[in-house]
KOLLUMKOL-753384 format. One record per atom (N, C-alpha, C): z, y negated, x; residue in one letter. Coordinates in pm, 1 decimal, padded with zeros to 6 digits. Each point is the difference from the previous one (the first is absolute). Example, Ala and Ser with C-alpha at 12.3 -4.5 7.8 and 13.67 -1.06 7.14 Angstrom:
residues 2
       zz       yy       xx residuo
  00780.0  00569.0  01319.0       A
  00000.0 -00119.0 -00089.0       A
  00000.0 -00120.0  00090.0       A
 -00072.0 -00105.0 -00035.0       S
  00006.0 -00119.0  00082.0       S
  00073.0 -00109.0 -00077.0       S
//
This chain:
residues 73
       zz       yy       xx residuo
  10449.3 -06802.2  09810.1       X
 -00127.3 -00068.7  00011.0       X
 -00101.5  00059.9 -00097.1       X
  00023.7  00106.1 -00021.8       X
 -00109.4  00110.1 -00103.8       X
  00031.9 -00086.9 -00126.6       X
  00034.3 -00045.3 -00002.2       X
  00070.3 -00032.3 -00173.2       X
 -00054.8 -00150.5 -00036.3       X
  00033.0 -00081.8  00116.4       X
 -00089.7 -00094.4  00018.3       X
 -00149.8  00015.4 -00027.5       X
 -00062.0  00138.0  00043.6       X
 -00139.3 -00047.9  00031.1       X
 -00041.1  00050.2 -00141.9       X
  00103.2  00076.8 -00084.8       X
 -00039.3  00054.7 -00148.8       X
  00029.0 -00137.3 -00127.6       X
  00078.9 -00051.9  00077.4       X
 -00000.5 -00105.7 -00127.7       X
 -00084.5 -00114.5 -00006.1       X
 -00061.6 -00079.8  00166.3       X
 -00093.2 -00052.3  00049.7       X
 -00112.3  00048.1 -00098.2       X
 -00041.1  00137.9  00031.5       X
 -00146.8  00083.1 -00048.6       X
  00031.3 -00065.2 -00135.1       X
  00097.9  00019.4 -00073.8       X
  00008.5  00003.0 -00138.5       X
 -00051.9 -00128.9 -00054.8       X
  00070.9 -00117.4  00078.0       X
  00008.6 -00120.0 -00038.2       X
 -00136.9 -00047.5  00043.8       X
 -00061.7  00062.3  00061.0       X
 -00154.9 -00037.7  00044.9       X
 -00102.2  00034.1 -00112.3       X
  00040.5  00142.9 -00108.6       X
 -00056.0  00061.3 -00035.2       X
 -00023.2 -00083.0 -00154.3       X
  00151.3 -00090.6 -00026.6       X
  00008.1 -00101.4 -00098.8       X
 -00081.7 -00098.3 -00009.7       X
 -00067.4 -00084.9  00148.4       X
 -00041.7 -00103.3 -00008.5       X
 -00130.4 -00027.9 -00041.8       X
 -00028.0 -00115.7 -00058.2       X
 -00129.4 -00004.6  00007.2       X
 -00084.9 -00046.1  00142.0       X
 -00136.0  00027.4 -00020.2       X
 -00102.1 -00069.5  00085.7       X
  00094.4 -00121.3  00103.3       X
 -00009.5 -00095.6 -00063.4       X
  00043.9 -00116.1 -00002.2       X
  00097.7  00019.4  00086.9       X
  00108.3  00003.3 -00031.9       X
  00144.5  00055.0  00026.1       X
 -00012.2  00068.7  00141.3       X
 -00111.2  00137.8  00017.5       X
  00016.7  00038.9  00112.6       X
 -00101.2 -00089.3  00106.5       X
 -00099.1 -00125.7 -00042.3       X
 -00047.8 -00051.5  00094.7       X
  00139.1 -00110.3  00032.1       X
  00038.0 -00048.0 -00071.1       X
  00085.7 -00093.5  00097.9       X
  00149.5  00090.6  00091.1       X
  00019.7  00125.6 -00049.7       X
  00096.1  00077.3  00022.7       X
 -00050.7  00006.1  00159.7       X
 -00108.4  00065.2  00021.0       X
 -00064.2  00022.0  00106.1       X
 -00000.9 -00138.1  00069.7       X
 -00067.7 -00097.3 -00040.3       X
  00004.1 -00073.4  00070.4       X
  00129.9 -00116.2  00089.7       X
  00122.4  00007.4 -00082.6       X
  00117.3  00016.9  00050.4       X
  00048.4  00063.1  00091.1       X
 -00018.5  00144.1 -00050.9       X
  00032.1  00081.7  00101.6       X
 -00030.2  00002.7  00127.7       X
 -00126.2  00027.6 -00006.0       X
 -00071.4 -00072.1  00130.6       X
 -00011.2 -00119.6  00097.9       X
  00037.8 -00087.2 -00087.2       X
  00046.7 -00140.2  00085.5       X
  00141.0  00063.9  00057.1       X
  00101.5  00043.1 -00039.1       X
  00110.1  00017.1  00078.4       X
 -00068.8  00094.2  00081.9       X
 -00020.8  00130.6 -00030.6       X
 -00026.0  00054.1  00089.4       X
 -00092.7 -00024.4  00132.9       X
 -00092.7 -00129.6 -00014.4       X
 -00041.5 -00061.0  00099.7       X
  00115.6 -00076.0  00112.1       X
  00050.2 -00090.3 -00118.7       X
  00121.5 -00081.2  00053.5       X
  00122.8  00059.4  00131.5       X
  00026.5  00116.6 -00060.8       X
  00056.5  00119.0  00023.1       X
 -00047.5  00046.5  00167.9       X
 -00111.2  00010.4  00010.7       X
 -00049.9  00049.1  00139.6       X
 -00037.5 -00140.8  00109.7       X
 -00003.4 -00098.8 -00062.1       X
 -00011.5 -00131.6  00054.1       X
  00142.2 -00024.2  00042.2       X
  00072.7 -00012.3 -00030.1       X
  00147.3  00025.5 -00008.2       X
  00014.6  00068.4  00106.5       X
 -00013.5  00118.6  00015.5       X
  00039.3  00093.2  00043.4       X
 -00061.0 -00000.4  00205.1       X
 -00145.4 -00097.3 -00020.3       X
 -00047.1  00013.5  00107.0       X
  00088.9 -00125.9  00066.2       X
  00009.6 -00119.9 -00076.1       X
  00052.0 -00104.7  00094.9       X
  00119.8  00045.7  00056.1       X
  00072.3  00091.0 -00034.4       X
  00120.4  00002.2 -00008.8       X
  00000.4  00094.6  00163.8       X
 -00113.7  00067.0 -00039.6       X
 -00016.1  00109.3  00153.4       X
 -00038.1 -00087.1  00084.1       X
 -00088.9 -00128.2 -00060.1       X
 -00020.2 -00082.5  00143.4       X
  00139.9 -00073.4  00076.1       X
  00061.2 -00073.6 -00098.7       X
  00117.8 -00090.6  00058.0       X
  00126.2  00080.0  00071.8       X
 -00049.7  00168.3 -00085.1       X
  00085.1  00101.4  00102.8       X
 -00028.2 -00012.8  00191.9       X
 -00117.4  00056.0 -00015.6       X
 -00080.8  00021.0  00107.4       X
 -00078.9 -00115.4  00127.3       X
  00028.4 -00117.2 -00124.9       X
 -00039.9 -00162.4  00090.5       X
  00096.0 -00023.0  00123.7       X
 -00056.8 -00040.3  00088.7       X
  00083.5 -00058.0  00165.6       X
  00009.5 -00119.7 -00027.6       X
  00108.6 -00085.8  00068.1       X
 -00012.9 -00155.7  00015.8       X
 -00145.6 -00031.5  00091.8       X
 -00051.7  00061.6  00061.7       X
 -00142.7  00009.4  00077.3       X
 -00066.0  00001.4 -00014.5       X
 -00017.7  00092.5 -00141.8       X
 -00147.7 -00001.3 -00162.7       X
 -00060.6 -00119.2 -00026.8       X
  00091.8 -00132.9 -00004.3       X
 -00036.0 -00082.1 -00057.8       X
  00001.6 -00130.4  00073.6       X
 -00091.6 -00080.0  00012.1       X
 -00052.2 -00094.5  00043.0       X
  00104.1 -00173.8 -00094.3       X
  00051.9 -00053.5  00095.3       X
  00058.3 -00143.4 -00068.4       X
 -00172.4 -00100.6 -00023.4       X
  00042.6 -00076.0 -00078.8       X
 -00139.9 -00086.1 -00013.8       X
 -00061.6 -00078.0  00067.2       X
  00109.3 -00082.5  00131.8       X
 -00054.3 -00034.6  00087.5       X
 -00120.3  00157.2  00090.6       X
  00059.7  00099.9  00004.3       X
 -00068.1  00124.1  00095.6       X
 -00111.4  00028.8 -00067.2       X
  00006.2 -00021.0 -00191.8       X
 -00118.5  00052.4 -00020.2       X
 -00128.6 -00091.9 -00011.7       X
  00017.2 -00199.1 -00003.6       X
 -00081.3 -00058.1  00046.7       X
 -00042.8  00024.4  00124.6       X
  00065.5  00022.5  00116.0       X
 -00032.7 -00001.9  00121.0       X
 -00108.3  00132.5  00028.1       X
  00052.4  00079.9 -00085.3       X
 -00127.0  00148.4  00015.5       X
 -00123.5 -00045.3 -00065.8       X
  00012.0 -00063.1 -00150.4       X
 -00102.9  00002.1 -00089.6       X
 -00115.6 -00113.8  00120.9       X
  00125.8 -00102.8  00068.4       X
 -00124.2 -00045.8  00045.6       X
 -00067.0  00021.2  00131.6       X
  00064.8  00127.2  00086.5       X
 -00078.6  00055.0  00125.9       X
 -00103.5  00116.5 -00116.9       X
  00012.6  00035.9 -00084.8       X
 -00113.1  00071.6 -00073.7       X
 -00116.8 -00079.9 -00001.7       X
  00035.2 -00078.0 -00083.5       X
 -00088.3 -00127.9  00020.4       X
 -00123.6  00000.2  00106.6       X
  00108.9 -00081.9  00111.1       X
 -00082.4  00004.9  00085.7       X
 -00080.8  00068.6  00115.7       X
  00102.4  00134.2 -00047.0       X
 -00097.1  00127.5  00041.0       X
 -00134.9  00017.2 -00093.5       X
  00003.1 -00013.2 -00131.4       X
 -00147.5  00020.9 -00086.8       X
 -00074.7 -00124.2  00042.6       X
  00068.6 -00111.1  00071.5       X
 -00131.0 -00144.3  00022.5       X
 -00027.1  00049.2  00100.7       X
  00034.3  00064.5  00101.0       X
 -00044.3  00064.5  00124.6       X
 -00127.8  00078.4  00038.5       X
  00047.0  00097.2 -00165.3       X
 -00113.4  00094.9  00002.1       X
 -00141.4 -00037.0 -00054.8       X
  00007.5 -00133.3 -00047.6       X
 -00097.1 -00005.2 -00074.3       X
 -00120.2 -00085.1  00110.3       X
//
């Protein structure tokens, strides 16, 4: 891995301006991508068949919300 991070440095040390803004900015999109990734993946681990609401269940909630906020008002 050391060897990696010496030829990386090097090849960083080549680029221009330019070069290292889109370098970076690549990089960074994966590395965003990367942890987005990484979270769904802990969710669909960790999800119950119970987590999630079918669409008939989640009209039927959205609309006792509903009419719990016309209640309050």
């Amino acid at each position: 891995m050391n060897v990696l991070r010496i030829q990386l440095h090097q090849l960083i040390e080549q680029m221009t301006d330019d070069e290292l803004q889109l370098a970076w900015s690549t990089v960074y999109g994966l590395h965003c991508d990367d942890q987005v990734l990484k979270a769904i993946q802990e969710a669909k681990r960790s999800q119950q068949p119970w987590d999630t609401l079918t669409h008939e269940e989640a009209i039927l909630f959205l609309e006792g919300r509903e009419k719990s906020r016309d209640q309050d008002i």
